[in-house]
C-alpha positions in Angstrom: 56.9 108.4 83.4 58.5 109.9 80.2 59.8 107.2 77.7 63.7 106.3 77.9 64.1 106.4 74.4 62.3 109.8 73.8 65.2 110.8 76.3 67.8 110.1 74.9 66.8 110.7 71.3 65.9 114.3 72.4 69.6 114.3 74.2 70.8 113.5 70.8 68.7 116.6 69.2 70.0 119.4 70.9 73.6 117.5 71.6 75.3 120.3 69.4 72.6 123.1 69.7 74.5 126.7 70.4 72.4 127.4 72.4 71.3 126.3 75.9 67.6 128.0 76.1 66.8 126.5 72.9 68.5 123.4 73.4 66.1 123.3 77.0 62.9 124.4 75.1 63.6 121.5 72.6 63.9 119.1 75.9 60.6 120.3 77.5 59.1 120.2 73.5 60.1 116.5 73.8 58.2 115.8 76.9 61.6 115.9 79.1 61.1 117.8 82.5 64.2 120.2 82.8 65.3 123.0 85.4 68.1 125.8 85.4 71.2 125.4 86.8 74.0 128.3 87.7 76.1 129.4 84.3 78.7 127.2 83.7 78.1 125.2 87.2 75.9 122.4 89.1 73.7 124.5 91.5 69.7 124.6 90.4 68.3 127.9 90.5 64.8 127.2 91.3 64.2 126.9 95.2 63.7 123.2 94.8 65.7 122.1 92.4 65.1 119.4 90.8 61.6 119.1 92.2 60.8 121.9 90.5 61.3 120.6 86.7 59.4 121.0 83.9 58.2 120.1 80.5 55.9 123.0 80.3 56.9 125.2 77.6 55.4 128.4 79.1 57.7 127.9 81.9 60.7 126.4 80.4 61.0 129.5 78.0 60.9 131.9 81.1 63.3 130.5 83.3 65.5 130.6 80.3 64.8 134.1 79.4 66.3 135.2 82.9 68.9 133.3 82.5 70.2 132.1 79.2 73.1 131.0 79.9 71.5 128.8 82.6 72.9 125.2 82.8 70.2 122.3 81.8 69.5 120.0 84.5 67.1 116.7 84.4 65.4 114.8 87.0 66.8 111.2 87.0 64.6 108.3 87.9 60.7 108.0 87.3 60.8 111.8 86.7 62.0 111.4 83.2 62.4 108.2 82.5 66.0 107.7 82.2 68.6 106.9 84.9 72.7 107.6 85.0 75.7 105.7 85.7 78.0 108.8 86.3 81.6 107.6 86.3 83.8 110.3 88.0 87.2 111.5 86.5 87.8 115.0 89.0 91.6 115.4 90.9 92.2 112.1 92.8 88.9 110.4 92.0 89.0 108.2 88.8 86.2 105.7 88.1 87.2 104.7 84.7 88.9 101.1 86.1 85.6 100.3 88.4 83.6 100.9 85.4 85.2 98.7 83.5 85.6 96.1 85.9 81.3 96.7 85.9 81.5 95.9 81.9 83.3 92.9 82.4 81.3 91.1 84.9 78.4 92.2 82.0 76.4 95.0 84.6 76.3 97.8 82.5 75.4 96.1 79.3 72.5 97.8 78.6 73.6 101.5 78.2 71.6 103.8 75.4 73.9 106.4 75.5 76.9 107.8 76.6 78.0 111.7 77.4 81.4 112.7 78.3 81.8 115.3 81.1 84.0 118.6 81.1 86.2 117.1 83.3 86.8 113.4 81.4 84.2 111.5 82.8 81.0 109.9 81.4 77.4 109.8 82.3 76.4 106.5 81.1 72.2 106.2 80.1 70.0 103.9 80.9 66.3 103.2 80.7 64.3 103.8 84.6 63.4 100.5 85.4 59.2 100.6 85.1 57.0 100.7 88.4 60.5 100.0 90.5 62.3 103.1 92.4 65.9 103.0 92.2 66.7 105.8 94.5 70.5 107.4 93.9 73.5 106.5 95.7 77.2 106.9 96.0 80.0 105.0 95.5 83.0 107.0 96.1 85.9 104.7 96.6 84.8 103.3 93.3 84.5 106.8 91.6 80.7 105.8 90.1 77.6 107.9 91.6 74.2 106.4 90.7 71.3 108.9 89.6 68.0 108.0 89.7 65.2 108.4 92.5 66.0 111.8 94.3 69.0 112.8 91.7 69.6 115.2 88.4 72.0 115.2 86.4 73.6 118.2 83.9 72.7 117.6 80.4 74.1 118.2 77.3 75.1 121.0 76.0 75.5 122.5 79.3 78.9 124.0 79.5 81.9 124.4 82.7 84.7 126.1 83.1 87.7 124.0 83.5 91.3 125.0 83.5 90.0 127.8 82.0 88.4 126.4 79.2 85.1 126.1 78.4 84.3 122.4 78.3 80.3 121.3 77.1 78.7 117.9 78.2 78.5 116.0 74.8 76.7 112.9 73.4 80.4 111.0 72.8 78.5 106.9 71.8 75.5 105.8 71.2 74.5 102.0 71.0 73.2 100.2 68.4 73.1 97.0 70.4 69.8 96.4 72.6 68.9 98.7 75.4 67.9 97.8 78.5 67.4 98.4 82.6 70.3 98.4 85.0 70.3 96.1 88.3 71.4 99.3 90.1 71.3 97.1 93.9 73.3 94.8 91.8 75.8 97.5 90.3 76.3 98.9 93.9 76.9 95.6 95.5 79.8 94.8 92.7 81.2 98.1 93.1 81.3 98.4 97.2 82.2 94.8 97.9 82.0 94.5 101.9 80.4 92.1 103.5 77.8 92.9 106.7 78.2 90.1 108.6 81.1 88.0 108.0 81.1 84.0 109.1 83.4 83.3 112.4 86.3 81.0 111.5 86.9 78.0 113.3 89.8 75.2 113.1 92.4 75.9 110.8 91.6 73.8 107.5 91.6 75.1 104.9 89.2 72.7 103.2 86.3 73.1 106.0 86.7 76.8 105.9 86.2 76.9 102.2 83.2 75.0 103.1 81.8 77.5 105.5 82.5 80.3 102.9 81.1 79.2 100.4 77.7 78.1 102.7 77.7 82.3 103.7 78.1 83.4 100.3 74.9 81.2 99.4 73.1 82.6 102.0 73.2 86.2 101.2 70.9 88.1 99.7 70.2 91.1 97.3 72.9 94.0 98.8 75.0 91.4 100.3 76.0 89.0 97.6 79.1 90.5 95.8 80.5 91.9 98.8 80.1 88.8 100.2 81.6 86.8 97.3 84.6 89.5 97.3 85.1 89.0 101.1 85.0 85.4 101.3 87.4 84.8 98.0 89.9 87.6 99.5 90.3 85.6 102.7 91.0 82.3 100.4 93.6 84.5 98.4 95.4 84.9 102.0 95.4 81.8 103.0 97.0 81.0 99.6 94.7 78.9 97.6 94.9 79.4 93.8 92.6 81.8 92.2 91.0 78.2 90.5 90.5 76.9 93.5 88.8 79.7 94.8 86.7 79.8 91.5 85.8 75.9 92.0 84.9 76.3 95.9 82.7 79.7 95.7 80.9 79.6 92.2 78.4 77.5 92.8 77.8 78.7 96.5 77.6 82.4 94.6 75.0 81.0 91.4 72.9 79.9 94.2 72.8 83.6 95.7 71.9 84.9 92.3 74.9 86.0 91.0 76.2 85.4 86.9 79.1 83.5 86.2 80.9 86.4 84.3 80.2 88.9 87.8 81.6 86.0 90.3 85.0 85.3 88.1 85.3 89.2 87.9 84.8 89.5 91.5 86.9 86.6 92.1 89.3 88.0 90.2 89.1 91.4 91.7 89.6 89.8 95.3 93.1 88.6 93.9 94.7 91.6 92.5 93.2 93.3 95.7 94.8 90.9 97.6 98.1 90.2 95.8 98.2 93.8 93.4 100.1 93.2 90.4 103.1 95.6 89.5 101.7 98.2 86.9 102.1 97.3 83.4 103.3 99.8 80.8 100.8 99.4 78.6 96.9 97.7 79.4 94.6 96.8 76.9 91.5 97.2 79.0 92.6 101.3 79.3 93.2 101.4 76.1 89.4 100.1 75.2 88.3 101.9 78.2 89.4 105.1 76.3 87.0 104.7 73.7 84.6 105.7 75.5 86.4 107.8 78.2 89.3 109.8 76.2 90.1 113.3 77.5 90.2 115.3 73.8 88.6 118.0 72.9 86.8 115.9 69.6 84.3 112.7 70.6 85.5 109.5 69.8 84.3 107.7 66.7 80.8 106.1 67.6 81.8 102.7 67.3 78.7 101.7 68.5 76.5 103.0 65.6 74.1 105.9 65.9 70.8 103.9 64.1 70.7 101.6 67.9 68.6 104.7 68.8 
């Protein structure tokens, strides 16, 4: 498996190359396996996609010199090393708020690097977790996709046509702060929170089906456990009990299934804005940090985060 951090380093390199052959040579050069993808679109050339990818430069420069044009695409996952948090801004999907909601509860705190997407997006990179398959999966009432065992993902500078305008995938933050692995399971559980097999109420107390809550939410395991935790502080939120209460009945129950206290009062948290939605404010402070990283202009945002973390 190709190191993370030659990855995203070499992602950095050819960031604002003009052109795309070169920029893939310089990728294969690197020791990153890459294929062609349609001009300006998502669609490999090859006959097997992203099975086909390659760090040979014999083979690299060839595909390119049929198609120069061609789009960059990566293997996610053991293939090269690196695996993607895309976070979807296209027509009705927007995962911007889901991904936040993942920063708060402390899930994504290990991203290397960060590229925005033609359409306003973000990929978000992260090291491949060593000798563990993390195979890709979707999320699409959150607006996150995973990629990582069985996925690609379009690389920078890759270019689409949007609106009519040509719009490149560019490096828009890197971090200086320590990289590290993503808990995808863990990520997918925050982000898709419902529960498999919820506990069958009985009697009307309040205080003894708190009780039998919190026992499920112990109980569950890897998959299960922030759904769970969602579910079982949703039904407290309609039974009325203040979001405190539901903190102090649930957290320990949730600990116990392996869950950190910053992801359970997010989720808690999440349960009663679900359950009792606020009127929209005017003006939110999380979007407007949120924007740092996922602003729609032209330019890249300033790299708070420092370019030297790499």
């Amino acid at each position: 498996m190709p190191e993370a951090f030659d990855v995203l380093a070499a992602l950095i390199r050819v960031d604002r190359s003009p052109s795309l052959g070169l920029a893939a040579r310089s990728l294969a050069a690197a020791g990153v396996p890459v294929f062609p993808c349609v001009v300006e679109g998502k669609r490999p050339l090859t006959r097997r996609g992203f099975l086909d990818a390659s760090s040979d430069p014999e083979q690299v420069a060839a595909w390119w010199s049929r198609t120069p044009d061609a789009n960059i695409g990566i293997p996610t996952g053991t293939a090269s090393g690196a695996v993607v948090v895309d976070v979807d801004v296209h027509g009705p999907q927007d995962g911007r708020a889901a991904y936040q909601r993942a920063t708060d509860a402390g899930l994504v705190d290990g991203a290397g690097l960060l590229v925005r997407t033609p359409t306003g997006g973000a990929h978000v990179y992260f090291p491949a977790t060593p000798g563990r398959e993390q195979r890709s999966w979707q999320a699409a009432t959150a607006g996150i996709d995973f990629r990582g065992d069985g996925g690609y993902i379009i690389a920078p500078p890759s270019r689409r046509i949007i609106d009519g305008h040509v719009r490149r995938y560019e490096v828009a933050d890197i971090a200086a702060h320590s990289v590290g692995t993503v808990d995808a399971a863990r990520l997918r559980d925050f982000l898709d929170p419902r529960p498999v097999t919820p506990p069958r109420a009985e009697g009307t107390s309040m205080a003894v089906d708190g009780k039998r809550l919190a026992a499920w939410v112990a109980g569950r395991g890897e998959g299960e456990r922030n759904r769970s935790l969602f579910w079982a502080a949703c039904r407290l939120a309609e039974n009325g009990v203040p979001p405190a209460e539901a903190l102090d009945a649930l957290g320990a129950a949730a600990q116990s299934a392996g869950l950190g206290d910053r992801e359970i009062t997010t989720t808690v948290r999440s349960a009663y804005r679900a359950t009792h939605p606020a009127p929209e404010p005017t003006s939110d402070r999380r979007s407007q940090s949120a924007g740092r990283w996922f602003g729609r202009s032209a330019s890249p945002p300033p790299a708070t985060l420092g370019r030297a973390g790499l």
